[in-house]
C-alpha positions as CSV (number, residue, x, y, z in Angstrom):
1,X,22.5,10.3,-3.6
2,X,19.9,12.6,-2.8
3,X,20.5,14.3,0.5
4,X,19.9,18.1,1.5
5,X,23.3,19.0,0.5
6,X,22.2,18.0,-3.4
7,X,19.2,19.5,-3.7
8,X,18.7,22.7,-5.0
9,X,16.7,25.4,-3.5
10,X,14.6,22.6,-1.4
11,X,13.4,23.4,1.9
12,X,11.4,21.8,4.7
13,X,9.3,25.2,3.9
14,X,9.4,25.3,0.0
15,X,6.2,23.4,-0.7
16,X,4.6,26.6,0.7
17,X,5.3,28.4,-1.7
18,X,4.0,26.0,-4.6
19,X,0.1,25.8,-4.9
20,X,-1.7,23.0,-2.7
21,X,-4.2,20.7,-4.2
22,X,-6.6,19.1,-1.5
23,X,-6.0,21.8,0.6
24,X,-7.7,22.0,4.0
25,X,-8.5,25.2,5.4
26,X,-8.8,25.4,9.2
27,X,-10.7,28.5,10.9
28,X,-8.7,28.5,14.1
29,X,-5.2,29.5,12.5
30,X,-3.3,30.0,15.8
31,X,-4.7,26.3,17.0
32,X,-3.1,25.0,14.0
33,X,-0.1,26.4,15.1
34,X,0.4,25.3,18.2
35,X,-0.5,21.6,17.4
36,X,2.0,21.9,14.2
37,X,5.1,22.9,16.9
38,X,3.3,20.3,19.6
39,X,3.8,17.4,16.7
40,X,7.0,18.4,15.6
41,X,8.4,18.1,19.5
42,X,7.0,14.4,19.6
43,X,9.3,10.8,19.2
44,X,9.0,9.7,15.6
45,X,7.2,6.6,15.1
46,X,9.8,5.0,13.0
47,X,13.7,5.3,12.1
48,X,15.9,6.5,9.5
49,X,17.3,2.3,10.0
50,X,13.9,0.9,9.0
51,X,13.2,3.3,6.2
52,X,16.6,2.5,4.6
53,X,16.1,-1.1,5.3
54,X,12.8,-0.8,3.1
55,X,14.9,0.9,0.1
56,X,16.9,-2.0,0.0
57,X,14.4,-3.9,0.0
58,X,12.2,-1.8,-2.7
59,X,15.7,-1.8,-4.9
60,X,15.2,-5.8,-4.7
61,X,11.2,-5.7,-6.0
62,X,12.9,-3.1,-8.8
63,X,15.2,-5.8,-9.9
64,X,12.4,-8.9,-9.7
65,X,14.2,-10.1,-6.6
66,X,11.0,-9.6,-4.5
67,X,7.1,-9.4,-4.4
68,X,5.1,-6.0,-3.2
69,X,2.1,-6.6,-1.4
70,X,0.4,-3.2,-0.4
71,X,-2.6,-3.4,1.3
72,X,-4.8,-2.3,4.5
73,X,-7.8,0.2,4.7
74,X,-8.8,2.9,1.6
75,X,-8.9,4.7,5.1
76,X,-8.8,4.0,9.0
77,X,-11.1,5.4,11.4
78,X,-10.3,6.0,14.9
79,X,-13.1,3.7,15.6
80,X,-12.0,1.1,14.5
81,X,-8.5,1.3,16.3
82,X,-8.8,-1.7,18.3
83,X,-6.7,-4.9,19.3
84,X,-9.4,-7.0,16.8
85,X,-9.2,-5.1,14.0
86,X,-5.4,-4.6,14.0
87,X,-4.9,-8.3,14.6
88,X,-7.3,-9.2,11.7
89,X,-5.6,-7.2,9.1
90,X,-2.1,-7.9,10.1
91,X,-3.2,-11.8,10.0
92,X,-4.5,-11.2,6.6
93,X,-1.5,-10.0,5.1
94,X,0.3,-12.4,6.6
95,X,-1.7,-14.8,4.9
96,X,-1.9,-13.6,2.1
97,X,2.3,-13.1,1.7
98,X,2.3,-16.8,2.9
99,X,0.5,-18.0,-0.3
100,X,1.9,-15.8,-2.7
101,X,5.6,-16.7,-1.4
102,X,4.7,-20.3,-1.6
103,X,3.6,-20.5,-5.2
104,X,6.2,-17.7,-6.5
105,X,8.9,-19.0,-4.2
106,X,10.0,-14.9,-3.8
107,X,10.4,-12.5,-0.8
108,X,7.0,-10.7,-0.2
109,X,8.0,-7.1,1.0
110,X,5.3,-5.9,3.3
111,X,3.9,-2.9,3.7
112,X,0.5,-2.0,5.3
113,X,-1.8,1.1,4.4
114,X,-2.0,1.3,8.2
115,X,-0.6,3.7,11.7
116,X,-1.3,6.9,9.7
117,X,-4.0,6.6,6.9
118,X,-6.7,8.6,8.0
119,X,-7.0,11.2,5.5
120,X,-8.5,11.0,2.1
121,X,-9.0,13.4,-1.0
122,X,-12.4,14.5,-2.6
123,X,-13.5,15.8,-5.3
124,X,-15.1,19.2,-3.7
125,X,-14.5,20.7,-1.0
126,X,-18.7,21.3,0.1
127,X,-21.0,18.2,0.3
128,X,-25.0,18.7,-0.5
129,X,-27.1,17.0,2.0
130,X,-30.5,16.1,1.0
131,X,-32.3,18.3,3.7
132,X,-30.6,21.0,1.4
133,X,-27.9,22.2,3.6
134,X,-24.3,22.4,2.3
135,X,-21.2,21.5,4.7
136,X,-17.8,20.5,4.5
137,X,-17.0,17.5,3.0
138,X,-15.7,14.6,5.3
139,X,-11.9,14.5,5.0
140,X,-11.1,11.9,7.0
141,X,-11.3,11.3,10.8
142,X,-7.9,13.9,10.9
143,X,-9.6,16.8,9.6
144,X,-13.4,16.7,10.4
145,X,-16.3,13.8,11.6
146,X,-18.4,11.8,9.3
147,X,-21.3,13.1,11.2
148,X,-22.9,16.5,9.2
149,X,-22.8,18.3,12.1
150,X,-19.2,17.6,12.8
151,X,-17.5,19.0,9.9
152,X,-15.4,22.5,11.0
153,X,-11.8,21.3,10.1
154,X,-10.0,21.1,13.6
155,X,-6.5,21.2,13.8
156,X,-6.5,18.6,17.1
157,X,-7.6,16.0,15.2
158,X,-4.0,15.9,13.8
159,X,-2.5,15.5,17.2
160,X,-5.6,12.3,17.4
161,X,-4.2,11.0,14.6
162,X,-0.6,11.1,15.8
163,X,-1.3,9.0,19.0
164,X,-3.9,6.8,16.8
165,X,-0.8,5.9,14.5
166,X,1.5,5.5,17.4
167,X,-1.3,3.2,19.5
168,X,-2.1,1.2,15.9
169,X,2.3,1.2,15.4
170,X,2.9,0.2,19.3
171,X,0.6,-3.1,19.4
172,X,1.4,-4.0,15.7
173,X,5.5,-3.8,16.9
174,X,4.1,-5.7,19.9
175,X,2.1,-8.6,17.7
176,X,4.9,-9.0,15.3
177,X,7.8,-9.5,17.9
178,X,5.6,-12.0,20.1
179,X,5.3,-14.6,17.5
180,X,2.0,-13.7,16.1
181,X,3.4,-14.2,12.5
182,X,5.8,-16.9,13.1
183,X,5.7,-19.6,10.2
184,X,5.4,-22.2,13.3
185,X,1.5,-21.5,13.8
186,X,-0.3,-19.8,10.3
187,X,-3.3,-21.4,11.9
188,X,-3.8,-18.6,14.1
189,X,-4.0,-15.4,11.5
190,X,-7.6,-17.3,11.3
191,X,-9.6,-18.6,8.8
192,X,-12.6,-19.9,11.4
193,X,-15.1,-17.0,9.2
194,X,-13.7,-18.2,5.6
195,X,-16.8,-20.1,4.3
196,X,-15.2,-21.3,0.9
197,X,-14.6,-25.2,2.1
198,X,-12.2,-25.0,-1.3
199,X,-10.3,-22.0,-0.1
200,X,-9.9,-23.9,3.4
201,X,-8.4,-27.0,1.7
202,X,-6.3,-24.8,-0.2
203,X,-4.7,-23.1,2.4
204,X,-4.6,-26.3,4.9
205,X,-2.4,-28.0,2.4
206,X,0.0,-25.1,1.9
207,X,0.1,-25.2,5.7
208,X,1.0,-28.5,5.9
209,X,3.6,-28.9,3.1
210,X,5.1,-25.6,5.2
211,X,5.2,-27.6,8.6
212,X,6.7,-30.4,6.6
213,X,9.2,-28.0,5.5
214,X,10.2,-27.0,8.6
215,X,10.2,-30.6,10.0
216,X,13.1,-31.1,7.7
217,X,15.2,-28.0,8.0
218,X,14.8,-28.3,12.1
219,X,15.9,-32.2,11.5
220,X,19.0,-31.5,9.5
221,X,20.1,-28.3,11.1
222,X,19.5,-26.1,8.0
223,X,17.4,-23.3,10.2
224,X,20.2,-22.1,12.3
225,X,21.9,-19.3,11.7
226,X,20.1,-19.4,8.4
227,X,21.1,-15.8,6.2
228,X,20.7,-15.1,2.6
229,X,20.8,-12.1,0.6
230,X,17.2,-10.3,1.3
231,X,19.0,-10.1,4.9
232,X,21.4,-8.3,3.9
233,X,19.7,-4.9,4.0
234,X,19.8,-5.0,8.0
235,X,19.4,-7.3,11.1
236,X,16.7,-9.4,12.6
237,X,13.6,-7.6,11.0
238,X,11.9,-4.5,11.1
239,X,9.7,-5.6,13.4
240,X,10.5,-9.0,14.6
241,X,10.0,-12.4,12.7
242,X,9.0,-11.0,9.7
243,X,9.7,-7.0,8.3
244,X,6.5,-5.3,7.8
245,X,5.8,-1.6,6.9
246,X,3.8,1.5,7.6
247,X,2.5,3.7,4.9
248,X,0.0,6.0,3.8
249,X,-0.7,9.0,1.5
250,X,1.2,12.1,2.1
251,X,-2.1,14.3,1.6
252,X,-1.8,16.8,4.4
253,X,1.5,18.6,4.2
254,X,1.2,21.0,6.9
255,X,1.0,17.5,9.2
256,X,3.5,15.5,7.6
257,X,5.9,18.2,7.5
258,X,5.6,18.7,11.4
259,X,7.1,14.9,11.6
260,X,9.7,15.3,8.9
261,X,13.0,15.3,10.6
262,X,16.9,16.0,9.5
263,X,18.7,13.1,10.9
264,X,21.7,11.1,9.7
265,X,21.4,8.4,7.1
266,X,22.6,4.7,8.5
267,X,26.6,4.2,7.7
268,X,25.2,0.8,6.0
269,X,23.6,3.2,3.8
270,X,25.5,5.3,2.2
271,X,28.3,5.0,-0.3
272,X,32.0,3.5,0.3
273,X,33.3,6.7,0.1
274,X,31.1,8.2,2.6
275,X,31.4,5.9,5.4
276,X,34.6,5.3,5.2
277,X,36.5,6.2,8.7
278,X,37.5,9.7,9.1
279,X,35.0,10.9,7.1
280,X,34.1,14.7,8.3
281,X,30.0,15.3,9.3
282,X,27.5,13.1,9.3
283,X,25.9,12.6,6.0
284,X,21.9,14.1,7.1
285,X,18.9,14.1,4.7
286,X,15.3,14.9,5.6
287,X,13.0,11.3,6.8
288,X,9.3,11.6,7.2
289,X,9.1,10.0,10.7
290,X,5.7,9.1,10.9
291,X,5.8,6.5,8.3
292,X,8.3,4.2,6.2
293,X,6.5,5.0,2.7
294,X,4.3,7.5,1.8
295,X,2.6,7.6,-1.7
296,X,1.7,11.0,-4.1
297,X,-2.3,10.4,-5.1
298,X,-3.3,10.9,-8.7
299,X,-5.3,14.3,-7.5
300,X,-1.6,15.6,-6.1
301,X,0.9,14.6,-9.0
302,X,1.0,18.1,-10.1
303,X,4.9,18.8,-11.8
304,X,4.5,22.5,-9.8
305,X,2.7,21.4,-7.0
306,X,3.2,21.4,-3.0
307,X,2.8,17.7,-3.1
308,X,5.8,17.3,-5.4
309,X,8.2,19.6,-3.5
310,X,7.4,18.5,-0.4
311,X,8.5,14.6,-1.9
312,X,11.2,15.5,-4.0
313,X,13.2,16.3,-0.7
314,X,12.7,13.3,1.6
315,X,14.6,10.2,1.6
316,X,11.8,7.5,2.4
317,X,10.9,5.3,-0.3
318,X,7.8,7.1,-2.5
319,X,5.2,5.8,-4.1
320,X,3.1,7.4,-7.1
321,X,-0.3,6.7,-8.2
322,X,-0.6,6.8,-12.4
323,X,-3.7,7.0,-14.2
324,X,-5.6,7.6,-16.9
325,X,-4.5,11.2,-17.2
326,X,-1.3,10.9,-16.8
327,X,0.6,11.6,-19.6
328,X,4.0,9.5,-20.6
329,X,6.1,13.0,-20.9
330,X,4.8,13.7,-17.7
331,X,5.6,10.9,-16.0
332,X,9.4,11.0,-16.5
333,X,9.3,14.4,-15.8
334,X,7.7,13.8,-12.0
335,X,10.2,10.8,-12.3
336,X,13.1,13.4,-13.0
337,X,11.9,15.8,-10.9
338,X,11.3,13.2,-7.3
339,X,14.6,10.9,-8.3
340,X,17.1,13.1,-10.0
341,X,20.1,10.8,-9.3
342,X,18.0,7.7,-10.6
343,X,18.8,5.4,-6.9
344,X,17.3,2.2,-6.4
345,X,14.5,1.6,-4.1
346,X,13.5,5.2,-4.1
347,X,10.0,4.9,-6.2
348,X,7.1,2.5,-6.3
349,X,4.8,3.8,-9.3
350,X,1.0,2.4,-8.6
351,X,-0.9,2.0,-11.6
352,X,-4.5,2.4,-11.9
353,X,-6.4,2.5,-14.4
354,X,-9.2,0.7,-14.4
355,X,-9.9,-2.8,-16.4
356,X,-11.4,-1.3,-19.2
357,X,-8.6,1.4,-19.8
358,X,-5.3,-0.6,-19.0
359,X,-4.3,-1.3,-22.6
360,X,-4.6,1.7,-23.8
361,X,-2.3,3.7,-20.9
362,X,0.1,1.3,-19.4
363,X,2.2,-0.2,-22.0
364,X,3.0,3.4,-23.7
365,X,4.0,4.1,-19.9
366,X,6.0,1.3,-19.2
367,X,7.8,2.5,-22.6
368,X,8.2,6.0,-21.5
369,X,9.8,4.7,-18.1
370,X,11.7,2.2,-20.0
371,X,13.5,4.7,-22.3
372,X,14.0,7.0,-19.2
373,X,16.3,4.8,-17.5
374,X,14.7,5.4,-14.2
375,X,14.4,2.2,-11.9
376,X,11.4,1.7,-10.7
377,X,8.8,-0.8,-9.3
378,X,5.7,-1.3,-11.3
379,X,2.9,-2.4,-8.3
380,X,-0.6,-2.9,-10.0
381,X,-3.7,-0.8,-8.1
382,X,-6.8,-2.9,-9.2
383,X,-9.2,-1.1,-6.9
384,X,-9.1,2.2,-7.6
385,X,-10.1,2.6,-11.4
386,X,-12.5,-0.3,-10.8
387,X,-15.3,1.6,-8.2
388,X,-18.7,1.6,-9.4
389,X,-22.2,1.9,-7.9
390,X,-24.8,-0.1,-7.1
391,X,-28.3,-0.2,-7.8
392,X,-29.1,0.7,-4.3
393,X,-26.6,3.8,-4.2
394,X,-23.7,2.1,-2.7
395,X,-20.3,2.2,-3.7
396,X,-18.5,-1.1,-4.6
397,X,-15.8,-3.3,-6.9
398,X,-16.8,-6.1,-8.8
399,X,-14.0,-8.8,-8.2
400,X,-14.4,-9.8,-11.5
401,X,-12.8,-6.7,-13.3
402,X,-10.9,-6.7,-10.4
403,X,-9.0,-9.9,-11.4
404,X,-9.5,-8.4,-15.3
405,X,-6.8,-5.3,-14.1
406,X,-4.3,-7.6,-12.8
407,X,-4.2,-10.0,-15.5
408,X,-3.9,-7.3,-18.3
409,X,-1.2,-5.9,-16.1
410,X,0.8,-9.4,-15.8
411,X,0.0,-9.4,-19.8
412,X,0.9,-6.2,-20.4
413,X,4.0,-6.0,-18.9
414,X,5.3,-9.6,-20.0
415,X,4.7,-8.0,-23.4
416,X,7.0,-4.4,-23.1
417,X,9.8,-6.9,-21.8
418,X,8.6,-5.3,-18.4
419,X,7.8,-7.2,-14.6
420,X,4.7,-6.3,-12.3
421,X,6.3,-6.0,-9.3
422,X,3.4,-6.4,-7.0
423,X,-0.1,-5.3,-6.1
424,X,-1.5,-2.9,-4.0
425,X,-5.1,-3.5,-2.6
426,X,-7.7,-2.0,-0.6
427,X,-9.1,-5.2,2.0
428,X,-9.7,-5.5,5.6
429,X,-9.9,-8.7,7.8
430,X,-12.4,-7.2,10.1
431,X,-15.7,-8.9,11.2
432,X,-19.0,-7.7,12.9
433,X,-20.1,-8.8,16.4
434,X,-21.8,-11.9,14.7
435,X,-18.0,-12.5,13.3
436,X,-19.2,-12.2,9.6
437,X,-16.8,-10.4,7.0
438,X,-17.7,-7.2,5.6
439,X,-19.9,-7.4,2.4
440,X,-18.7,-4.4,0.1
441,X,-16.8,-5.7,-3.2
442,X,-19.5,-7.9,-5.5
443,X,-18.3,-11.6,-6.6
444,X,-15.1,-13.7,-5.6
445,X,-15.7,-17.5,-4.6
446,X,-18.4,-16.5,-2.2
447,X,-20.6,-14.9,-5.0
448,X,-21.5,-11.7,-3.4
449,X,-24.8,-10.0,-4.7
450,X,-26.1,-6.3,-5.2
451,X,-28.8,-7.7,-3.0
452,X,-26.0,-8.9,-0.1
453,X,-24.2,-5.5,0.2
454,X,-26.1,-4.0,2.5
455,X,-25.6,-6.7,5.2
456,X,-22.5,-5.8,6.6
457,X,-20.9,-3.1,4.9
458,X,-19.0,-1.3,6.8
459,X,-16.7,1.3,5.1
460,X,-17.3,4.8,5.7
461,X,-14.8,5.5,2.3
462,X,-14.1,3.1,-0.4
463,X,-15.6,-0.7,-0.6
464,X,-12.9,-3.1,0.7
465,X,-12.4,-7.1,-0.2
466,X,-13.2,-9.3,2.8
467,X,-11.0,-11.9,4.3
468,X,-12.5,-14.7,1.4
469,X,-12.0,-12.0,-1.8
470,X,-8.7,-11.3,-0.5
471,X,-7.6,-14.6,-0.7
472,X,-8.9,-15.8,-4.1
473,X,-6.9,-13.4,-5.4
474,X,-4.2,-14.5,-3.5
475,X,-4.6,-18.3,-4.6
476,X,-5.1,-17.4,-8.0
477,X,-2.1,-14.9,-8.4
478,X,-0.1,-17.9,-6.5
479,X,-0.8,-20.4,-9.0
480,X,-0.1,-18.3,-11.9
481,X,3.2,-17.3,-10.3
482,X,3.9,-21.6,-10.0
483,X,3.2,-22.7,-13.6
484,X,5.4,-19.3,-14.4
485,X,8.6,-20.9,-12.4
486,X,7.9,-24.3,-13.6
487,X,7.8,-23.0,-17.0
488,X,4.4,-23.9,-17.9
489,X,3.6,-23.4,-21.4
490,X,0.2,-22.4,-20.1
491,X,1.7,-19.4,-17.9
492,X,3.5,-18.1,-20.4
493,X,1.8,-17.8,-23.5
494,X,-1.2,-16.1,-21.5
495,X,1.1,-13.9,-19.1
496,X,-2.4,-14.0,-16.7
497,X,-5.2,-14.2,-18.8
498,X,-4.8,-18.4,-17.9
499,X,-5.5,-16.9,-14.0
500,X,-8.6,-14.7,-15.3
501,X,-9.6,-17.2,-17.8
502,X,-9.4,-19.9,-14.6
503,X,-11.6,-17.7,-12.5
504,X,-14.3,-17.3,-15.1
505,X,-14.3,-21.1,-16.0
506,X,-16.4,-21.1,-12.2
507,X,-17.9,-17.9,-12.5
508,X,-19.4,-17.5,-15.6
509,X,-22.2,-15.8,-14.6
510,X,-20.7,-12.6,-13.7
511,X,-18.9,-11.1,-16.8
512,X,-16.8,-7.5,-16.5
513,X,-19.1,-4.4,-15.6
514,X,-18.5,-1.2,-16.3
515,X,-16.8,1.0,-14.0
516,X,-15.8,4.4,-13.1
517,X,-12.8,5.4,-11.1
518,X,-11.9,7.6,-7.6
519,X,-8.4,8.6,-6.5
């Protein structure tokens, strides 16, 4: 078990000591200061309880007990922190968990890239604008402003962030514990701006074989006091009817150090041994308190880096993005270096390659892992080696190769003897004042053109699948995961190409472009 007292030379401190990649470099040192002691005085925003209770559940999605579904913003804005928006991506998710549990007939472990994502990593530190000045490039609403003139790194902004994450955390707590996700009412996460009239049948009927469902259990008694094993990891729910989880990249150290706390690890979680009565202290390790799982980006993987110290000594869960350039030595090295004792739960790697690169990377990975003996959670990223841009300038993701990454990945993995253990994705439920969704990934059911982007996208970072994309993936992963546990001949033999080859059947106008990939 990795606490602080079997780690060696590891320090709340010793990351600065190892070079930082994405560093930020703030004028006003002494500011920084005094907002790094102000945030490490505040409450945490979550507990050493729920963070364990998300191991567990991580250890079952390692073991192909449970589904991961990772998704929210590429990255929030403090704009956009409002009761709307929060309620429209938290209904999405639900939604979309509600179909994929329904076709796989598995847990869906939640967790949303929400309550703390605000910064994000570029590739230079000075943008060129095109009246010829150069400024800093825009970090993320926690270090600097979108706006040109508003890009000075200032360390308050961190403290914004703080009470951003805690407002966003308080009314999502507050949602979740008021019945907003209760399986009673799925009608109200929304689907009044879903165009699709197939996509409305389709997730009308799961509705109602659900309420039927429940008819029955609530007729023969079979919903009270209800318990199985997935429960087992703690009591009513993270927050409320359903568990859900915070998360975001662990990119500024500085910050997320300043809400790293030593505090004791839950008696459910520790060994016999260790809980027994009598035992002496308190068994303590280190818990990032401002969220339950926090992910390593591909441009902060480095074996000798800050990132990696800094991760290698907390207990939360951890995720890691792979890539293209990630070498299979290299990976169980990080993997040896962040999960010495090999425990369950601890690590989530996120694979993105892009769908044009997948076969030649991820099955010698999967290999590498394989022969390593380290557990771990394979969770397909099919966003992030999949950006391109558009004729007009903008960025975007065609849905198309989109699909193409997490079919090769169900293929791939089916193949090595391996399981993809979930997805991670980059959508938003938002809508404009007209109550449109936003128009920034090309394709899906709704056929989204070059020539459409421009009318409602609204991403100042990467392009995001609407409320419609979201769920044709969701359908079409769902299905897939059905003929699989009905033993379809059809499932098997194609491991996923029958869900891409499905989706091309009514789309064959738009074949796989070429793309190019971002962090």
């Amino acid at each position: 078990m990795s606490t602080t007292t079997s780690l060696t030379e590891w320090s709340l401190d010793s990351w600065k000591s190892k070079p930082v990649a994405q560093d930020v470099v703030y004028p006003d040192k002494e500011q920084l200061s005094k907002v790094l002691l102000k945030l490490e005085t505040l409450p945490p925003l979550v507990t050493p309880s729920e963070i364990e209770r998300l191991r567990y559940q991580l250890g079952l999605v390692q073991r192909n007990e449970a589904f991961l579904l990772h998704a929210g913003d590429c990255a929030e804005s403090f704009d956009a922190c409002t009761g709307e928006n929060i309620s429209s991506k938290i209904g999405l998710i639900l939604s979309f968990s509600l179909i994929l549990i329904w076709g796989a007939r598995l847990p869906v472990v939640r967790i949303g890239r929400i309550a703390g994502q605000y910064a994000k990593p570029r590739s230079s530190s000075y943008e060129k604008l095109a009246d010829g000045r150069e400024v800093f490039s825009f970090r993320g609403d926690n270090v600097n402003g979108l706006d040109p003139n508003d890009r000075i790194p200032d360390p308050e902004r961190l403290l914004k962030a703080y009470f951003h994450s805690t407002t966003t955390l308080n009314y999502l707590r507050s949602l979740l514990t008021s019945g907003f996700a209760s399986l009673h009412h799925p009608r109200d996460w929304s689907l009044s701006h879903v165009r699709s009239p197939s996509l409305r049948r389709e997730f009308e009927s799961i509705v109602d074989g659900l309420s039927d469902a429940l008819d029955f259990t609530r007729t023969i008694g079979a919903d009270a006091g209800a318990s199985n094993s997935y429960e087992q990891g703690g009591g009513r729910g993270t927050l409320g009817e359903v568990d859900f989880y915070t998360s975001h990249e662990g990119l500024m150290l500085a910050y997320e150090s300043a809400l790293t706390r030593e505090l004791p690890v839950p008696t459910a979680a520790l060994p016999t041994a260790a809980s027994a009565p009598g035992s002496a202290e308190p068994v303590k390790a280190h818990y990032n308190t401002g969220a339950h799982f926090l992910w390593i980006g591909d441009r902060t993987r480095q074996l000798t880096g800050a990132h990696v110290e800094y991760f290698r000594g907390i207990r939360n869960p951890i995720g890691m993005k792979v890539g293209p350039s990630m070498q299979s030595e290299e990976l169980v090295r990080l993997l040896d270096i962040v999960n010495p004792d090999k425990e369950s739960g601890r690590i989530t790697l996120i694979t993105r390659y892009g769908a044009l690169k997948i076969d030649d990377h991820l099955p010698g990975h999967i290999r590498a892992v394989q022969q390593s003996r380290h557990p771990v959670a394979w969770i397909c990223d099919p966003m992030h080696g999949n950006t391109q841009t558009s004729a007009s300038g903008l960025k975007t993701r065609h849905f198309n190769n989109i699909i193409a990454e997490i079919t090769s990945s169900l293929r791939i993995h089916s193949a090595c003897a391996s399981q993809l253990g979930g997805v991670s994705l980059e959508f938003t439920g938002e809508l404009n004042e007209e109550g449109y969704s936003v128009t920034e990934c090309l394709g899906g059911s709704m056929e989204l053109t070059e020539e459409e982007l421009g009318l409602r996208y609204q991403s100042f970072c990467d392009p995001r699948l609407n409320f419609e994309q979201s769920l044709d993936i969701a359908f079409l992963m769902s299905n897939h995961f059905k003929k699989e546990r009905r033993g379809s001949a059809e499932a098997h033999a194609g491991a996923g190409d029958a869900l891409y080859q499905e989706f091309k059947k009514s789309h064959s106008n738009q074949g796989v472009g070429k793309t190019g990939g971002s962090s």
